[in-house]
C-alpha positions in Angstrom: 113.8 93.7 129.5 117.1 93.1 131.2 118.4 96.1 132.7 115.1 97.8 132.3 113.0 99.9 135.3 110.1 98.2 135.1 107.9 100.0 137.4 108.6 103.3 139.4 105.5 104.7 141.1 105.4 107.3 143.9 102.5 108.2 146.2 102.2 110.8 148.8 104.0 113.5 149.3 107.7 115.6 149.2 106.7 116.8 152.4 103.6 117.6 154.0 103.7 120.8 154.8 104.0 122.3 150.9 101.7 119.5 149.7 104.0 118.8 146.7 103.5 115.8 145.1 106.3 113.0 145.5 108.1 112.0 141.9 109.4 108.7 141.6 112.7 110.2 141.4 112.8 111.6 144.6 115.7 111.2 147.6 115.4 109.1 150.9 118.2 108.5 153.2 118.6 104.7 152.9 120.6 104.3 156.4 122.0 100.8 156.6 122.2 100.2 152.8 125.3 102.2 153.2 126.6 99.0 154.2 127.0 97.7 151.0 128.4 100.6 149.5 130.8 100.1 152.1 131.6 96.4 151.6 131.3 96.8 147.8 134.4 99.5 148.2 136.2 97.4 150.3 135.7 94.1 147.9 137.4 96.2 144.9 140.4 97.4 147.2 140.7 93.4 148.1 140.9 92.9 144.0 143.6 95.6 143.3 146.1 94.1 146.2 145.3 97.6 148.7 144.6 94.9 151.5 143.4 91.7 152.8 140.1 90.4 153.8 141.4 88.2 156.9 144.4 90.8 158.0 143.5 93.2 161.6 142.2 96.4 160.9 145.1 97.5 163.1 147.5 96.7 160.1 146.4 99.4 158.3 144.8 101.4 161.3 147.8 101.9 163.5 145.9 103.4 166.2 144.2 100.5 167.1 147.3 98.6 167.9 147.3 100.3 171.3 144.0 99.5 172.2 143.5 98.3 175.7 141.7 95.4 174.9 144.0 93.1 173.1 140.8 91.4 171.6 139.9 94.8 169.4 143.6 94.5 167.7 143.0 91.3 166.1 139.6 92.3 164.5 140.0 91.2 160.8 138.1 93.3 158.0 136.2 90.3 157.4 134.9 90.1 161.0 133.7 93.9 160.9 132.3 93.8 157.4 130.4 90.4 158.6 129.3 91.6 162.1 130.9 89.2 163.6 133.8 90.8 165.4 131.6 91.3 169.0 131.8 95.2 168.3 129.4 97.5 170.0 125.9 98.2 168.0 125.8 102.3 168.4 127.7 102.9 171.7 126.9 103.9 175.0 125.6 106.9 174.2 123.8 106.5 170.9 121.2 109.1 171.4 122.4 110.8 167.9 120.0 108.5 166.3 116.9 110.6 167.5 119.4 114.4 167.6 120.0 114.6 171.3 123.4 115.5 169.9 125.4 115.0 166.7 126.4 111.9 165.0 130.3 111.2 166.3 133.1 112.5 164.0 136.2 111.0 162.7 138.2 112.0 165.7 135.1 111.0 168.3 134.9 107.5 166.9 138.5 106.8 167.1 137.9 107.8 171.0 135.0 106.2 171.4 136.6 102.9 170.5 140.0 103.3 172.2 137.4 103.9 175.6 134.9 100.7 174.4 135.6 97.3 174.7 134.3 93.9 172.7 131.2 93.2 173.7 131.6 89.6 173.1 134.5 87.6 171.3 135.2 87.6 167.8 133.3 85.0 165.6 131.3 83.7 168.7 127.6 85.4 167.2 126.4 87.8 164.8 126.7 91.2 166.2 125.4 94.1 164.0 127.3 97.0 164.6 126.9 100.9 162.8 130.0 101.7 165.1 132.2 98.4 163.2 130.9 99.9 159.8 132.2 103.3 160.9 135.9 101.9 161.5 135.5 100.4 157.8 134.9 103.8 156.1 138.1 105.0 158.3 139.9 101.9 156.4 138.6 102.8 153.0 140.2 106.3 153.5 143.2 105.4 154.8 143.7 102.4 152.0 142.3 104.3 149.4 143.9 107.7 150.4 140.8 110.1 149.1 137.9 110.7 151.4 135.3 107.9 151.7 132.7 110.1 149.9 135.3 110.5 147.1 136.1 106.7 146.8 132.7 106.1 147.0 132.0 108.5 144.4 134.9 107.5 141.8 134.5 104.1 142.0 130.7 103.2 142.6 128.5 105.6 141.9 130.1 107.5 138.8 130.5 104.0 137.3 127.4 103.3 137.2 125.8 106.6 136.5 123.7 106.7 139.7 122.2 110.2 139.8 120.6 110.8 142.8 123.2 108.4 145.3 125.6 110.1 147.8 127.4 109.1 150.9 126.1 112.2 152.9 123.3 114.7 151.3 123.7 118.1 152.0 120.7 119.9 154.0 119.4 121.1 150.7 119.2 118.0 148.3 117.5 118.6 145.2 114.4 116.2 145.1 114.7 115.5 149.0 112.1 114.2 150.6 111.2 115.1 154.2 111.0 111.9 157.0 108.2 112.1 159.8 108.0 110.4 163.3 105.2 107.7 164.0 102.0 109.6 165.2 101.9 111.2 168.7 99.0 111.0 171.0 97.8 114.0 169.6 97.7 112.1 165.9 100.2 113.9 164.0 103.3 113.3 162.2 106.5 115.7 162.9 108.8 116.2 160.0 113.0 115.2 161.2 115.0 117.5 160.1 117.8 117.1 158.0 120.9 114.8 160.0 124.3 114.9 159.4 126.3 111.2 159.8 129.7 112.4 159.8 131.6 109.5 161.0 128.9 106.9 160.6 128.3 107.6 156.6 129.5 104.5 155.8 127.1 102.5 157.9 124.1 104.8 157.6 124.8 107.6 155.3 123.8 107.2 151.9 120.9 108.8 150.4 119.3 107.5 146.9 116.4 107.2 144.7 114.7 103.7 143.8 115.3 103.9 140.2 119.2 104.3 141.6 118.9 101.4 143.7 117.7 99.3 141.3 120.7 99.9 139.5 123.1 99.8 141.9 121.7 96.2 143.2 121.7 94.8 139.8 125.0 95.5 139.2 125.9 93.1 141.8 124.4 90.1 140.1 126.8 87.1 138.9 127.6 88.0 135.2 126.8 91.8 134.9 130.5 92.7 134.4 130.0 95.7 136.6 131.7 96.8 140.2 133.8 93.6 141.2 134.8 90.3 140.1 132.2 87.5 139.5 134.0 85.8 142.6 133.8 89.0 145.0 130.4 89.0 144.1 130.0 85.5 145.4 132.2 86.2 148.9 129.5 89.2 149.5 126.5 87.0 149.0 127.9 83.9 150.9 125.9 83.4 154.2 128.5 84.2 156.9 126.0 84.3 159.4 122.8 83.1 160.3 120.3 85.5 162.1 117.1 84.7 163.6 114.8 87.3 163.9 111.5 86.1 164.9 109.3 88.5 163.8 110.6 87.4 159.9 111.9 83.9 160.0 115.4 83.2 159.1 117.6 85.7 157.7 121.1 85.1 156.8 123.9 87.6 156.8 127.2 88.1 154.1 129.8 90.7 153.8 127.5 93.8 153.7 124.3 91.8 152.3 121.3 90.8 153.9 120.2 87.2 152.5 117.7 84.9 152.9 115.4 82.4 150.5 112.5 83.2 148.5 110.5 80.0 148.0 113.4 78.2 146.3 115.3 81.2 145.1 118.3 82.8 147.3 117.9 87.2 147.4 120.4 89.9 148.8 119.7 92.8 149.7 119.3 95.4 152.5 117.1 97.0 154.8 117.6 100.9 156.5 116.1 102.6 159.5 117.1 106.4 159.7 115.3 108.9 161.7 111.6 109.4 159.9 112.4 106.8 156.7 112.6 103.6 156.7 113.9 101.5 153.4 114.3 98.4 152.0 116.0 96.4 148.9 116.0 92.4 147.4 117.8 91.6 144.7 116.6 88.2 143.2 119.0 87.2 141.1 117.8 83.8 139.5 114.8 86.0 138.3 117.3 88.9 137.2 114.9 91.4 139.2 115.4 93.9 142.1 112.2 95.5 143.8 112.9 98.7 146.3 110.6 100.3 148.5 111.5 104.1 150.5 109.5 105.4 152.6 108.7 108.8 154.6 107.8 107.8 157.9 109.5 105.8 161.1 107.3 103.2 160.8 106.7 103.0 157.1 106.2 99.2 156.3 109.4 99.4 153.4 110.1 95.7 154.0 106.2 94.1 153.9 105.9 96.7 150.4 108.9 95.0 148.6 108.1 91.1 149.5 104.1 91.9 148.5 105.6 93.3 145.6 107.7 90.4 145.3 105.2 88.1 145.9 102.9 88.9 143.3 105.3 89.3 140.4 106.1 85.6 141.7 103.0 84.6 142.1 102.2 85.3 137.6 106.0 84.0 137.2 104.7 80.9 138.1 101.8 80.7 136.1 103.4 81.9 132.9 103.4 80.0 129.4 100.7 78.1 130.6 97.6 77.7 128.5 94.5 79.6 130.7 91.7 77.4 131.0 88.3 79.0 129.0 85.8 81.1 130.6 88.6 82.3 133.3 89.1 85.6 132.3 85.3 86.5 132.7 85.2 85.5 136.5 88.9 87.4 137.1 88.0 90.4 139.4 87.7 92.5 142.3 84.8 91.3 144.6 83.4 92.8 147.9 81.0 92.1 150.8 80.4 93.5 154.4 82.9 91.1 156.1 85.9 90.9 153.1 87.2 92.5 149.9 89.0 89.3 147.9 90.3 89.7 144.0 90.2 86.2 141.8 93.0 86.2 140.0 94.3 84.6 137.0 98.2 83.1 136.2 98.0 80.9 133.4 95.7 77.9 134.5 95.6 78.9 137.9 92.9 80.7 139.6 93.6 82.3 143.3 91.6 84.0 145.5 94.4 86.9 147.0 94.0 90.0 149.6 94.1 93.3 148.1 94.2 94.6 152.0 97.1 93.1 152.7 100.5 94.4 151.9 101.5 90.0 150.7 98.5 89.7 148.9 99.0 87.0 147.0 101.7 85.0 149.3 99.7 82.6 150.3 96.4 82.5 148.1 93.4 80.1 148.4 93.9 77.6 145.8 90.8 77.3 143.2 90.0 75.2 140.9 87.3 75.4 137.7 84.5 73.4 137.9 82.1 74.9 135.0 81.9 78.0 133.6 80.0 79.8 135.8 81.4 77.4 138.7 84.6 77.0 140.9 85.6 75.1 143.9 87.7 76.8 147.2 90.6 73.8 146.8 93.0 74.8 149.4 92.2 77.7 152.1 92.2 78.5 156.2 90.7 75.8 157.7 88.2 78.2 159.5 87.3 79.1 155.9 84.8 77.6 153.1 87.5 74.6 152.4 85.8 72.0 149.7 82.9 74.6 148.9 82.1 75.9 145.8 81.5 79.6 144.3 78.9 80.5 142.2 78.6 83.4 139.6 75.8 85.3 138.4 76.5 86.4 135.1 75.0 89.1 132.8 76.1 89.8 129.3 79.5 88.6 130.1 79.5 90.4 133.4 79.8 89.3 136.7 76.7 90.3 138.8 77.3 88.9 142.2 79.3 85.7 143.8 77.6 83.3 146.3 80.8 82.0 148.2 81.0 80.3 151.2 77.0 80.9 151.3 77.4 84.7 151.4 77.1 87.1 148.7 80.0 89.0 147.4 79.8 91.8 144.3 82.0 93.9 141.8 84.1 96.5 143.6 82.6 98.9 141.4 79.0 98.4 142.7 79.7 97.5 146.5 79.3 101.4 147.9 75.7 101.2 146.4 74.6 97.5 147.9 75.9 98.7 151.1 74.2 101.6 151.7 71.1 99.3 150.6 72.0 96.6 153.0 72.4 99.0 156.0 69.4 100.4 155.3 70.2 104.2 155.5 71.4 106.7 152.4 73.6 108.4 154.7 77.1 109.6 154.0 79.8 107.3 156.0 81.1 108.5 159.1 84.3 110.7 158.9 87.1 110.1 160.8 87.7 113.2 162.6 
């Protein structure tokens, strides 16, 4: 299956206001991937000799030479394309991100940093920066000599017959699909309107299609013979930096890559926050998989999607080529109560007990194990769970009828609407949400 689309699924809408149906080919802006579009057309005008990695941007920007502080004319490309170079995040007046006014121009950002200084010195911390990115598209064109949407264009996307990628959409992209705020007090969603990145393309840009990213992300993995060099491969997806973020453990940053450990397997990737979508990619590359997730709202949960996703291909990776135990299959399933919904699942001779209402469900499942054939035991779980107790199936016909687990009954998905109403005690319809 190597080089294969092995799943592409859509759900909800182009926009909501026509009703039409999303395709799985359909166009987000993926903001912040740009980045590696970005470092990726840098990397292959390292290979042809066009410039150096560890040289100031103010040897091939002249302009910068006369910056004020002396600091800015020794930033290296290396230093911008790793944030390290202490550069500003989005300026001091970044309110283009929700269209107070419009994203800066070629001629604004060169202003805006003459007028800015370093906010702290080079290679002292990790310092992500949209405005550093928009100085290395301003390299790329004035190495490259073409526009950076016609580098970008020649040498990456044409190359590897992406058909839905561009540095900057137009207003009317075929297959566009419409972003949305988070929901107001009133409860509704407002649509963005199309944005304009000018300047700051190369950081935030880009718009795409998941089947394109897919693409695009595997061609950076060791081997495929596409894009760069095997070793420029390697410089991208060597940690640079290291970033905590506590909300998701340790991350590690390369030269336009996010990176950071699966288990026991290192990923790259990226993430992208543009006004109403929100994106995110990881390339795996000891499994030769990539898994992308775009969404349609501000707070649409891209990056919890792709490591669920993750997770569960994972989680039957692990159990593959391993003999299932007998009588498994029958107890596999989909089982709900008042208090939980939990689905057995079955990897080879491993049962687990994963969360369907959870977008990891199967990061971290309770551990089962087989004790007859009607018969299993909760091995390893919460310690507030049923730990060292056993579960019990009723079977009829070769169908499960009902689970006793942890002392309370559970039954099929299929016939849970029915037992509830019965347990409640009323026939009535359930409440609408108004």
């Amino acid at each position: 299956m190597k080089g294969k689309i092995l799943l592409s699924a859509a759900y909800g809408k182009f926009d909501l206001e026509s009703g039409r149906r999303l395709a799985p080919d359909g166009v987000f802006r993926i903001a912040s991937h740009s980045k590696s579009f970005t470092a990726t057309a840098l990397m292959q005008l390292v290979e042809r000799g066009r410039l150096r990695l560890d040289e100031p941007v103010s040897a091939y920007l002249t302009w910068m030479a006369r910056h004020a502080d002396r600091r800015f004319r020794r930033v290296t490309v290396r230093q911008l394309l790793c944030h390290g170079a202490g550069v500003t995040r989005d300026s001091n007046d970044a309110d283009f991100w929700q269209m107070a006014r419009p994203f800066p121009d070629a001629e604004e950002l060169r202003q805006l940093v003459l007028a800015g200084q370093l906010v702290t010195d080079a290679n002292v911390a990790f310092k992500y920066s949209n405005i550093g990115y928009g100085l290395l598209g301003l390299l790329v064109e004035e190495v490259a000599g073409q526009s950076y949407r016609d580098y970008t264009e020649e040498h990456i996307v044409a190359p590897l017959g992406l058909e839905a990628t561009v540095a900057e959409p137009s207003a009317h992209q075929p297959k566009a699909v419409t972003g949305y705020t988070r929901r107001g007090g009133d409860g509704l969603r407002r649509p963005v309107p199309p944005v304009d990145t000018r300047a700051l393309a190369p950081a935030t840009g880009f718009a795409s299609s998941a089947p394109d990213l897919c693409r695009y992300f595997s061609a950076h993995f060791v081997g495929s013979r596409r894009l760069l060099s095997d070793e420029a491969k390697r410089e991208m997806q060597r940690v640079h930096w290291r970033v905590h973020r506590p909300a998701a453990g340790e991350q590690d940053y390369g030269l336009g890559l996010m990176l950071q450990r699966l288990k026991e397997r290192q990923a790259f990737g990226h993430g992208g926050a543009f006004p109403g979508q929100i994106s995110h990619t990881l390339a795996v590359p000891g499994d030769g998989l990539v898994v992308t997730a775009l969404t349609s709202c501000i707070d649409g949960p891209a990056s919890e999607i792709v490591r669920g996703v993750y997770g569960v291909i994972d989680h039957f990776q692990n159990g593959a080529g391993k003999r299932t135990l007998p009588g498994l299959r029958t107890l596999e399933g989909r089982y709900a109560n008042l208090w939980s919904i939990v689905d057995l699942v079955v990897a080879g001779d491993q049962i687990s007990a994963g969360q369907p209402d959870s977008w990891a469900p199967l990061e971290d499942p309770d551990r089962l194990a087989k004790l007859g054939s009607r018969k299993l035991m909760i091995l390893d779980t919460s310690g507030y769970g049923s730990s060292g107790e056993e579960i019990d199936f009723e079977v009829k016909d070769g169908e499960v009828i009902s689970v006793r687990w942890g002392g309370t009954t559970c039954w099929p998905e299929s016939s849970w609407s029915a037992v509830e109403r019965r347990l409640l005690g009323r026939p009535g319809r359930a409440a609408r949400r108004r």
